[in-house]
N, C-alpha and C positions, 0 to 999 in steps of 0.2 A: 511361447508363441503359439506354437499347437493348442492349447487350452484355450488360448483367446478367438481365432479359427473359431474352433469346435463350438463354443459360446456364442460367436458371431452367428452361426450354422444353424445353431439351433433357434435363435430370435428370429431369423428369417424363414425358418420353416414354420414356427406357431405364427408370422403373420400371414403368412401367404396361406396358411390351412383355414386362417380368419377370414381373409379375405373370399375367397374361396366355398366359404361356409355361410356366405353374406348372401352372393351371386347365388346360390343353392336358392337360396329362402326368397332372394328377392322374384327370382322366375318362377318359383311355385305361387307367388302374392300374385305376381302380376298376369298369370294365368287364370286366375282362380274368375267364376263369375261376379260381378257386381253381388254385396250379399246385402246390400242394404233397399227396405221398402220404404214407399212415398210417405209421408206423415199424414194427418188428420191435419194437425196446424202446424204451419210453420210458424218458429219465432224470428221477431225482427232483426236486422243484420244492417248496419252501417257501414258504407266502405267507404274508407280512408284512401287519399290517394298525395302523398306527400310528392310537391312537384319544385322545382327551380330552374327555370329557365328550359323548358318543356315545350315552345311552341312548335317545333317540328314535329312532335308526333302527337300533343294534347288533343288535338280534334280527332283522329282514328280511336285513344283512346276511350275518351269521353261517347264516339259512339257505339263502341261496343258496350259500355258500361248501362248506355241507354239499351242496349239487345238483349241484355240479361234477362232470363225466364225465371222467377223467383213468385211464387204463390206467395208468399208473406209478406209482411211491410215491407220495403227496401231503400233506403237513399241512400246517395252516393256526397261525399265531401269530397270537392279538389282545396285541398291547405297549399297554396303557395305560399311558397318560402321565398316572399321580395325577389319577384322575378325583374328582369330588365324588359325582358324579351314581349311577346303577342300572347304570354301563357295568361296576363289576365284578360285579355279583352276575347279569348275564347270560354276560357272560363265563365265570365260573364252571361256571355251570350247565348252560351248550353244553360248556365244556369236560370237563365230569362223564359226558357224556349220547354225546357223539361221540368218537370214540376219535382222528378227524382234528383238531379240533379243540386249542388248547392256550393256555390263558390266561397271561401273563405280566404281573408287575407291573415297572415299570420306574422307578427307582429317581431322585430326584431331582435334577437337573444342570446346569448351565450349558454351555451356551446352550441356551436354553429353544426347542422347536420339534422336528420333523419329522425332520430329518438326524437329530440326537442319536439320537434312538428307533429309527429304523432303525438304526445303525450300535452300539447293543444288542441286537437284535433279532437280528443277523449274527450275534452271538454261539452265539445256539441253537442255530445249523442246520448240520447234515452232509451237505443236498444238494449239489447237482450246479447247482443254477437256484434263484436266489428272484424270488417275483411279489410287488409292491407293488401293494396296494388302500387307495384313501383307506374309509375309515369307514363311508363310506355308499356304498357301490358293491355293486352286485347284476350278479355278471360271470353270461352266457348259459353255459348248461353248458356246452358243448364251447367254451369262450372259452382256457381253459389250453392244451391240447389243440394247438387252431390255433395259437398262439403258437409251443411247443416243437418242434413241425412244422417251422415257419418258419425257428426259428432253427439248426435243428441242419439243414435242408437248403439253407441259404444260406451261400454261401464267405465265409468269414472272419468269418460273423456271431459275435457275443459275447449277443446276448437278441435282442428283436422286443417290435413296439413295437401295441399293437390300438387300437381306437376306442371310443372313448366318447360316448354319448347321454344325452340329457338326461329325465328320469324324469318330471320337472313341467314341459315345457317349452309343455303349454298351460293351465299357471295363470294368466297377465297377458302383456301385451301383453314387461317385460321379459325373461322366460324364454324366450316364442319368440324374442325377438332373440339372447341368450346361446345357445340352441341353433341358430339360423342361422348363428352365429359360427362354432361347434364344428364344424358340417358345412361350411364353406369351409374351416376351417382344416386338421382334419382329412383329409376328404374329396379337396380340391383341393391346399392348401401344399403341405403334409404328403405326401401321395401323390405328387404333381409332383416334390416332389425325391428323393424316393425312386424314379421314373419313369423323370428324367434323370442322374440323375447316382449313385442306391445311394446315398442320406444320409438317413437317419430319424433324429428326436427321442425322446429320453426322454420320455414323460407323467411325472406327477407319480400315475398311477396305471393301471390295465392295462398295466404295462410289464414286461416278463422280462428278465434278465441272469446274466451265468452268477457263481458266487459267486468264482470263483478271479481273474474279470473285473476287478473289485469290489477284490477284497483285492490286485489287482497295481497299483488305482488306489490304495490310498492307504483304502478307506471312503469316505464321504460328507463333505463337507465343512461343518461343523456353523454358519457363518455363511453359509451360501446359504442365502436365503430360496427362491428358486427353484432348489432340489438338482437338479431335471430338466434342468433348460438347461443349467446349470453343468458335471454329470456328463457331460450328451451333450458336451461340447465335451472334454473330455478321455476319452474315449470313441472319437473322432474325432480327438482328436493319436495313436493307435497304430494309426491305419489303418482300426480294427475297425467291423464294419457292424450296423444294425439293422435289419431289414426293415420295413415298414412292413405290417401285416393288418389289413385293416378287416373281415374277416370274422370278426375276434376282439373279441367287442362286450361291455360291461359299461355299466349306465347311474345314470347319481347325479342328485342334487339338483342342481341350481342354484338363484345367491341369488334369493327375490322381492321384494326390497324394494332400492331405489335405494341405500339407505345402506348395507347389507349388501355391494352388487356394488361400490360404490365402495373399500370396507374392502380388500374382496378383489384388487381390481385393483392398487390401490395396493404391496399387497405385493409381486404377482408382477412389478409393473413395477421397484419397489426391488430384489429380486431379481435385475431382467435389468440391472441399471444397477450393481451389485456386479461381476454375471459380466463386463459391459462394460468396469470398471476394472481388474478382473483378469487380463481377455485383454490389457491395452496393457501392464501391467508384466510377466505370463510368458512369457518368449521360446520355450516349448513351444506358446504356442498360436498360434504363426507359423509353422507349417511347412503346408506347402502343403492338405493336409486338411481341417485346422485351421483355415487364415485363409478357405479358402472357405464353410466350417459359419457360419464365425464370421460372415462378410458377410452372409448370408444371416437369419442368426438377426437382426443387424441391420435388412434391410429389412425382418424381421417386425414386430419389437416398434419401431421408432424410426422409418426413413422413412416407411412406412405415416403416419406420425403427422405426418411432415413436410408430406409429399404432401399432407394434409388440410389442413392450416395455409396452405399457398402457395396450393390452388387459391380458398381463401376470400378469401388477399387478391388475389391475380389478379382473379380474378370482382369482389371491391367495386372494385380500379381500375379495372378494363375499362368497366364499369357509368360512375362517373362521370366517367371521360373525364380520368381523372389521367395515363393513358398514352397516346400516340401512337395516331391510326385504324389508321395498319399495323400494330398489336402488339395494339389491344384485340378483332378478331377471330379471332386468332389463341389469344389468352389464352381469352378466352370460349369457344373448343373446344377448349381441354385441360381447362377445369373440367368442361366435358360429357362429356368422354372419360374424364375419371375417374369421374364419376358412371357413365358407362355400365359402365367395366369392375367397378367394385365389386356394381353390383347385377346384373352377368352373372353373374359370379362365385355370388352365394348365388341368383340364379334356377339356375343348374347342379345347385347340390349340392341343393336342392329336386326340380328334376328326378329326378337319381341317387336320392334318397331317397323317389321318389314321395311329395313330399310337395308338390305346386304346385297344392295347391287355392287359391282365387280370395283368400280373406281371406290367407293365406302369401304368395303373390306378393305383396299389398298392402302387407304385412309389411315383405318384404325391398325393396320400393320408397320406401318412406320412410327406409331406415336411416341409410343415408349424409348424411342430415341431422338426425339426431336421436340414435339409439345411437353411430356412429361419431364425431359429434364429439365425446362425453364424454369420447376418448379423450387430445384436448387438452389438457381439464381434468387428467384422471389425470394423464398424463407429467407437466406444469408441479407439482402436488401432491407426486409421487414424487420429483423430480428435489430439489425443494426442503425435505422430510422427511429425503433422504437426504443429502447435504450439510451441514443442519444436523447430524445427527446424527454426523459427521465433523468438525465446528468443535467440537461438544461433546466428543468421542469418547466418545458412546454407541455400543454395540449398540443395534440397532434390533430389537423383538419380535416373535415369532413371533406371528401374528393368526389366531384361526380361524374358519372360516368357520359361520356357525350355520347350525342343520339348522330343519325344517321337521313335523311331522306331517303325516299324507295322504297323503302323494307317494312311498311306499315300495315300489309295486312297479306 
């Protein structure tokens, strides 16, 4: 029993010196100044904008995407995906009115979801770079701009990856934790390994990549629920790099309602628990790059979640004295240790974001016992969705995420 303890003791300390060692690298990136200069020419950049039933926020969108400061060629594609809704008759009418602009209907298919429509969408375009925005995203003008900066003066880069904010993120107490989230992960992860080691993730939306990139991988893989994770990891078996720019800012909805954020999570963790399966069966995604991207994306979405699990029951043995006196003080500060490093962690990126006013720190002080253990719940939901629907052999459906009125700029 002791031996098991001591094992457990030890996995928690090299995650949490991991975690820890993220947050390091991520605050020295995101302090550092802009190091990238203007270009002579920019190359051309298509952005992709995959919509369904989008007409509450498509017109805010669509005008930011007309705001964009981009010196080089630029169009914009909205791919509706057989809306019901006013998402094509705006569609239209931006496309009527801006000459950047250009509406596409996008033709009905299986599998139903996100990949599909972009990997139509690739169809259209004779650039050089396409940018992926989810629906509801309002990117900062010069948001393209810094991107194509990034990727065309970084060796070996293939796109560049910016940061995202959260547009409603002081409607309820859940949205500031969803956008506490975005700035650790973002902010710190995200940064951090891009810091130590040159490894950036795809987003699922302000992300660039070059198109030839794209068409050497193969397109998008149309049963990833999570396309971003998935792509970065074959992205990352050919060596290729994505800088990571947080000076490249675009900011969207988050969900406000529990059942909304649960809908949502669920998917992207079904998503990472696909790519999970698919990394042990493709022997491409074991080559040295590859298997480190791939550890890595691990301790995000799954130990994280472990960590949280152990130190709960740690903490209940310690407490009633189920384990040894030399082991339950010992147990009892690693569950404070993880407490401390979790809420260092979003007190940092608060800091970075100037944003640690007294109610925010209080914020991020409760989370690790409230937001982040839902994330228990999720995994256990996901894992079990997703397997059944492997015993049945379903496909499992593209879920979207519903929008909000209000919160559009």
């Amino acid at each position: 029993m002791d031996i098991f303890f001591i094992t457990a003791m030890t996995f928690f300390w090299v995650l949490l010196i991991y975690y820890s060692w993220l947050a390091v690298g991520g605050i020295i990136h995101r302090r550092r100044i802009y190091p990238f200069e203007k270009l002579d020419n920019y190359p051309s950049v298509s952005i992709l904008i995959p919509a369904h039933n989008e007409g509450i926020v498509m017109q805010y969108t669509l005008q930011a995407m007309q705001a964009l400061e981009y010196p080089g060629r630029l169009q914009v594609i909205l791919l509706d995906d057989n809306s019901s809704d006013d998402t094509e008759a705006i569609g239209r009418e931006y496309s009527r009115l801006f000459s950047r602009i250009h509406y596409v209907q996008v033709p009905p298919g299986e599998p139903k979801g996100k990949s599909r429509v972009l990997n139509h969408g690739l169809s259209f375009i004779d650039t050089e770079y396409f940018l992926v925005y989810d629906a509801d995203n309002q990117p900062e003008p010069d948001a393209v701009q810094k991107l194509v900066e990034a990727a065309v003066q970084t060796k070996n880069a293939v796109g560049a990856v910016g940061y995202v904010k959260t547009v409603n993120a002081r409607k309820n107490l859940l949205t500031r934790m969803i956008a506490l989230e975005f700035e650790v992960f973002q902010l710190l992860m995200q940064s951090g390994r891009w810091h130590w080691w040159k490894m950036g993730s795809l987003a699922g939306t302000n992300m660039l990549l070059k198109v030839s990139a794209l068409e050497e991988l193969g397109g998008y893989d149309e049963y990833a629920l999570a396309e971003d994770a998935e792509l970065t990891i074959r992205v990352a078996s050919k060596g290729w790099r994505l800088p990571v720019v947080p000076e490249a800012r675009t900011w969207e909805q988050e969900p406000e309602h529990l059942r909304i954020f649960i809908r949502q999570r669920t998917r992207w963790l079904i998503g990472n628990i696909y790519l999970l399966e698919k990394s042990l069966k493709d022997a491409s995604f074991w080559n040295r790059t590859t298997l480190i991207h791939s550890i890595q994306h691990i301790a995000t979405y799954f130990f994280f979640v472990v960590v949280l699990f152990v130190s709960n029951v740690l903490l209940i043995l310690s407490l009633f004295d189920v384990v040894s006196v030399s082991l339950a003080v010992p147990l009892l500060m690693v569950w404070f240790m993880s407490y401390i490093v979790y809420t260092s962690q979003i007190l940092s990126a608060q800091v970075l974001e100037k944003d640690a006013g007294s109610f925010q720190v209080a914020v991020g002080g409760i989370m690790y016992f409230t937001y982040a253990q839902l994330f228990l719940v999720l995994l256990a939901k996901s894992f079990f969705s997703y397997f059944a629907s492997r015993i049945r052999k379903r496909t499992i459906l593209w879920d979207k995420t519903e929008r909000f009125k209000g919160e559009n700029s």
